[in-house]
N, C-alpha and C positions, 0 to 999 in steps of 0.2 A: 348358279350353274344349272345347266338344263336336264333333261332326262338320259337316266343312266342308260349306255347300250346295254343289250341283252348279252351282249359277249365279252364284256369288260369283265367277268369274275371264271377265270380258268381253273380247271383240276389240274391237281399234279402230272406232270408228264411223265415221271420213274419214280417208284418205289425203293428206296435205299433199304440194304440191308441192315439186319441187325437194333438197337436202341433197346429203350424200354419205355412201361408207362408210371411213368411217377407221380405221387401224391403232389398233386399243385400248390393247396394253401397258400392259394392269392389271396392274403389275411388286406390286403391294402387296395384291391384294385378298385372299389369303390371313395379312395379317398384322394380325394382336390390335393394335388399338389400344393404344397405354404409354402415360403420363400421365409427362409431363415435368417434372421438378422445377422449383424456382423459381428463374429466372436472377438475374445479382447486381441487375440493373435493369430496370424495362421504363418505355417512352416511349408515352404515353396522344396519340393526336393528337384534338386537338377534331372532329375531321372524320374524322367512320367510316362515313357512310352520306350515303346522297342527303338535298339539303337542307341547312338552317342549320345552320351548325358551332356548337361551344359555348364557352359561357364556364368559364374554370376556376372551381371553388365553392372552392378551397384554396389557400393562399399555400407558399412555399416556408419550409421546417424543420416541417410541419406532418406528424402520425404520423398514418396511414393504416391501415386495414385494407381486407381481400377484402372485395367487394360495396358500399364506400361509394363514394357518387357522387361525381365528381370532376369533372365539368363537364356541363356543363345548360345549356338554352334554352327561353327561352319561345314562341319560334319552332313554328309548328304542325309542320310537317314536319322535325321531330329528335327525339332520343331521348338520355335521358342517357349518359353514359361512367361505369365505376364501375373501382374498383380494382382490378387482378385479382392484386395480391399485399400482404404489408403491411409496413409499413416508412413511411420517413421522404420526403418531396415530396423531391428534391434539385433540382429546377430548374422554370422553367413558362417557356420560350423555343419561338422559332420551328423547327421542322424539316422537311426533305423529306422527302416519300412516294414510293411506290415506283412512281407517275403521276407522277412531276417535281412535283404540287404542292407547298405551301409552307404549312404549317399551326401554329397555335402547339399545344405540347404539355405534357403535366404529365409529367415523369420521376420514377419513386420508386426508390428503391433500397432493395429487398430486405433486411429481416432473416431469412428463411429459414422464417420462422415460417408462412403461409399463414395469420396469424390472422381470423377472420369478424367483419364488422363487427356490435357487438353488435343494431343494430336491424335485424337479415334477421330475416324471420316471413314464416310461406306468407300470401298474401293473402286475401282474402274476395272470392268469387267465386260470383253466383246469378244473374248477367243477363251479356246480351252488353255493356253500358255499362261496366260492373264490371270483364269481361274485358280490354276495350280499355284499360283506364285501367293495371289490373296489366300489360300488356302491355308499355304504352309503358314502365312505370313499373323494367320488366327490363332496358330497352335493347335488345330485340331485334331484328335486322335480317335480312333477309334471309341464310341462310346460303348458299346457292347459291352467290354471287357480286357477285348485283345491290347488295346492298347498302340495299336500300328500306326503309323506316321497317315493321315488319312491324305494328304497331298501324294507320296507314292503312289498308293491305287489309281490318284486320277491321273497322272504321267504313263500316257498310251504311248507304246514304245510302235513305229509303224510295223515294227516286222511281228507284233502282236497285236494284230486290226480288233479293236470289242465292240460289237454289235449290239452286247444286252447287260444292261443294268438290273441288279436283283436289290430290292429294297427290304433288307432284313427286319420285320418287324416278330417273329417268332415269338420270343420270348420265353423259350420252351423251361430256363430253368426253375425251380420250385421257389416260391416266395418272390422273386422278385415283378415286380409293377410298374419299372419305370416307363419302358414301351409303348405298353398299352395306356399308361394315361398321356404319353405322349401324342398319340393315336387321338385319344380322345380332349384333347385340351388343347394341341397344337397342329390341328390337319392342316391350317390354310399356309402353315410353315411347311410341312411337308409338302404340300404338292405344290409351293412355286421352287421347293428346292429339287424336285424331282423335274417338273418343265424348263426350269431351267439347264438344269444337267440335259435332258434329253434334246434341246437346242442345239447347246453347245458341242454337243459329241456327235451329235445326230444318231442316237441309236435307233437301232432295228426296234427293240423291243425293250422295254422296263416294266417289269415285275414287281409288285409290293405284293410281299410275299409276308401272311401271318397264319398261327392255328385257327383251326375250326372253333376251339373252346372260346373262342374272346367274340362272340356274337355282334354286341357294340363296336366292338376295332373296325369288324366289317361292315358293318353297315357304314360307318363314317367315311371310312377307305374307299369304299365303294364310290362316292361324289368326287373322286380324286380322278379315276377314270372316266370322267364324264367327257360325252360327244362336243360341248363348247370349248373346251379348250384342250381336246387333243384330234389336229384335224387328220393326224397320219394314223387313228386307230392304234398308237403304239403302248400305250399304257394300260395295265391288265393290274386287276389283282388277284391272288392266287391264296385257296384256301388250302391250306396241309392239314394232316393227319396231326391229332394232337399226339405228339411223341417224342420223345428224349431220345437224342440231343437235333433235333427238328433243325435248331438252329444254327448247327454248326457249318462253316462257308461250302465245305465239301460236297456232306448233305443236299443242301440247300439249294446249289446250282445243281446237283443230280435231280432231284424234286422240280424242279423250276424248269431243267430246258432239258434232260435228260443227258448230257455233258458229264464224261467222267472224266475229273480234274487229274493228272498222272501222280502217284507215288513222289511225295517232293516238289510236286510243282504247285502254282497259285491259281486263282480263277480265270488269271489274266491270260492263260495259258491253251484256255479255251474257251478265250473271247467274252470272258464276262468281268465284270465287277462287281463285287459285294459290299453296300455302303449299310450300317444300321440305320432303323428310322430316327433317332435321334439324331445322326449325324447329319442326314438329309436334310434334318429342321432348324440344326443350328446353321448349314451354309445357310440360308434362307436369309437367317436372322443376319448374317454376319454381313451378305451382300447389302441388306437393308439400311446397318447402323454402323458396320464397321465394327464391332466391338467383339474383343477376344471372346477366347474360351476364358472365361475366368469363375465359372461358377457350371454345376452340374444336379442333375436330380437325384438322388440316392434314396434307397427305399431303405426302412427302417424296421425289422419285424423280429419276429420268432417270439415262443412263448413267456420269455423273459421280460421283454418290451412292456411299458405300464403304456406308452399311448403308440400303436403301429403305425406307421404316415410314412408317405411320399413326403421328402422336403426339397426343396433348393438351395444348395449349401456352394457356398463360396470354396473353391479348391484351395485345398491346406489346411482346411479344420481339421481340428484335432479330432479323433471320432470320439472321446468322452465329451466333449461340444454336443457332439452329435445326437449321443443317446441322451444325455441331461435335455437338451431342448424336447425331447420325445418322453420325457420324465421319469426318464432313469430306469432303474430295474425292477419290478414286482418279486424278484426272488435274484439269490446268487448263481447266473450261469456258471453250466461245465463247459459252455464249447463256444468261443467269439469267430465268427466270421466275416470275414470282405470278400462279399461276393456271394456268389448263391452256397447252397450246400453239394450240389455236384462240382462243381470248378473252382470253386472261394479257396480264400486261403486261409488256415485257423489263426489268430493271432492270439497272444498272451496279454498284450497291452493294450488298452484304449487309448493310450499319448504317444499313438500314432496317426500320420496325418491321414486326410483323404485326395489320394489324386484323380487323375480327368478320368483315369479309367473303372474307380471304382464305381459300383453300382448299385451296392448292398449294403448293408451291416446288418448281423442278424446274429441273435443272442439265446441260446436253446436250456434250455433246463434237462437235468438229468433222464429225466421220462422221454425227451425227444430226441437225447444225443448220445446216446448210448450206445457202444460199440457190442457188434457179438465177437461172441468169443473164438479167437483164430482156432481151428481145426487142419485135418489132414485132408487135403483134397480129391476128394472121390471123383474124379472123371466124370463131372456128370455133364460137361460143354457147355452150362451155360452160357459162359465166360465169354468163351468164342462167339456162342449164338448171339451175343446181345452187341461185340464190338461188330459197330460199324463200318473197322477197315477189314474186317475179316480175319483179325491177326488169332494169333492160341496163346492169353496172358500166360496158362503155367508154366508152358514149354519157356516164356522167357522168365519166368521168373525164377527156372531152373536155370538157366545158361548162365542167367547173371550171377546167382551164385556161385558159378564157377567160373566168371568174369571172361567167358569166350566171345569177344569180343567178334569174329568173322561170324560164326552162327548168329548172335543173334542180330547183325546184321542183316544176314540171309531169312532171317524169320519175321525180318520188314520194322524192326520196334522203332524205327523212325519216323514211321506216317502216324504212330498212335497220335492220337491232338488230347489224353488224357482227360476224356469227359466222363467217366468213374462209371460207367454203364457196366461194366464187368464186376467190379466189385463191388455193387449196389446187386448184380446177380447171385454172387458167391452163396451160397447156403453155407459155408465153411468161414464166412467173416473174414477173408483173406486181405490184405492192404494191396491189393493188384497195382492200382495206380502209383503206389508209392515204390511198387518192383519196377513198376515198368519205368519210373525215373531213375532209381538205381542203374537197369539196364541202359537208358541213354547215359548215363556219367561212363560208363564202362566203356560203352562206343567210344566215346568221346576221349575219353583220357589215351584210347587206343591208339586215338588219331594222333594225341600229341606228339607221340614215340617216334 
């Protein structure tokens, strides 16, 4: 690659309101992703992403390989589940996630072999129709977190023309690192999945968007933009403010192009797309080889953790798999998480699976996970000052208690995206996040009526 323009790294165009700044403990960001062997089993749940869960395509005793599909829907908004080791069905029963739901699953047990199902082939790919088809056709989802069907984002509806792609590499929450080693371990996957995308759609503009704090990201990021292979000037990277929730899509496209997304609405709304840099870097991979989502990186940490590491973990391992490879526990956690500590979700069991969306496991000791103690709320606004969407947690955390169902509509607890900045505010220890879910069920049951 040649010499980087002098205008390839842009400042934020809008400042969002609201966030906070949180203790980082990027305990991993210096550590080389390893690729984790094949456990003796892993457990497929129909239900890996937002939308129709799927039906299993395989019966039990049935031999399996890596990348075959193993549960499908004709359902618009899902995306197939495929193998991510091979070996023998051993069961297709009901199990819990690591959200208390209850989903049915396909369990295969491991012959050690990692064999490829014989019909993986790179796809045939010369339109964006073509893209969106291979896309779906990988099972890819959102790596982030979110978990959204990532073939819908790239289904450009004409009467919602998108001009600019934002390439999420953020990574604003605490502890986790998968991102940034992504960044740094996988650029030349990102940026032929980023030149490609900007081919195909012909954007205006594409954005790879990360914090100031990750120094290295950018300097790498920065070759991605290079004058040799973008002759339209259209690829930028974009340094943000290191701040929580930086990287949430709203955020992000208000930071990035100054575009405020509507109350309810998506980015597409205002012409953008939000892909993460890992998504970016597995189309890359997938137009290369053909070969599914069947495995993910997941970061491993908290003070619990005897060895912290980035690994490569085949999807559907069990997370006691996960922590035993990282060598177990140095003490008995209070607090299990999937997912960061602003957004994760606490689980009670480690014989739960890991799916495409998770990105964490993170294990804290009482000195680190310790809740303050709830108090009476003194007016003092943090709350407000720190949400994003400008909402007033206690106003709805009173409504809901009285289950008023139009106010606290009208007081907006719909656009919350629950990224815990208010109650990470609280000097009173308040469970804000967990009122303001409350307050959605409220809405919600209202509606059924």
């Amino acid at each position: 690659m040649g010499k980087t323009r002098p205008d390839a790294i842009l400042k934020p165009v809008a400042k969002g309101r609201g966030g906070i700044f949180a203790a980082h403990h990027k305990l991993t960001a210096e550590s080389e992703t390893v690729r984790m062997p094949a456990p003796e089993r892993v457990v497929l749940p129909m239900l890996q992403h937002i939308g129709a869960p799927c039906v299993p395509t395989v019966k039990k005793g049935d031999t399996v390989a890596v990348g075959q599909v193993v549960g499908d829907s004709d359902k618009f908004l899902s995306v197939p589940i495929h193998a991510s080791v091979s070996g023998t069905v051993e069961s297709i029963a009901d199990v819990k996630l690591a959200n208390g739901a209850v989903a049915p699953a396909v369990t295969i047990l491991s012959d050690g072999e990692m064999r490829l199902f014989e019909g993986i082939s790179p796809p045939v790919v010369n339109s964006k129709e073509e893209l969106v088809k291979a896309v779906r056709a990988s099972g890819l989802v959102g790596l982030g977190g979110a978990g959204f069907p990532s073939f819908v984002k790239l289904t450009v509806s004409p009467e919602k023309p998108i001009d600019t792609l934002i390439v999420n590499a953020a990574e604003c929450e605490p502890y986790i690192t998968v991102d940034y080693r992504e960044c740094i371990e996988n650029s030349w996957n990102i940026m032929n999945g980023v030149y490609t995308l900007a081919e195909l759609y012909g954007f205006k503009q594409v954005i790879i968007a990360v914090e100031d704090n990750k120094p290295e990201a950018i300097r790498i990021l920065k070759n991605i933009a290079d004058r040799d292979n973008d002759k339209g000037n259209v690829v930028k990277l974009m340094a943000l403010k290191s701040r929580y929730p930086q990287g949430a899509e709203k955020m992000m496209v208000l930071s990035a192009t100054g575009r405020v997304v509507p109350a309810g609405g998506l980015p597409a709304d205002v012409g953008c797309i939000v892909m993460n840099v890992g998504s970016v870097a597995f189309v890359a991979r997938y137009l290369a080889t053909g070969k599914p989502l069947t495995s993910r990186t997941v970061t491993v940490s908290g003070d619990c953790i005897k060895n912290p590491m980035n690994i490569r973990v085949p999807v559907g391992t069990l997370m006691k798999d996960i922590v035993d490879f990282c060598g177990g526990f140095t003490k008995e956690p209070v607090k299990l998480l999937s997912g960061g500590p602003m957004m994760g979700t606490a689980i009670t069991d480690l014989n739960v699976p890991l799916l495409k969306s998770n990105n964490a496991v993170l294990a804290f000791s009482k000195k680190n996970a310790g809740l303050k103690r709830e108090t009476q709320c003194i007016h003092c606004g943090r709350c407000h000052e720190a949400c994003p969407m400008g909402l007033m947690p206690t106003d709805i955390e009173k409504y809901a208690a009285l289950k008023d169902a139009e106010t606290l509509t009208k007081l907006g607890t719909m656009v919350c995206m629950e990224c815990g900045s208010c109650a990470y505010s609280c000097p009173g220890g308040k469970p804000l996040v967990q009122y303001m879910r409350l307050a959605k069920s409220v809405i919600r049951e209202a509606g059924k009526k």
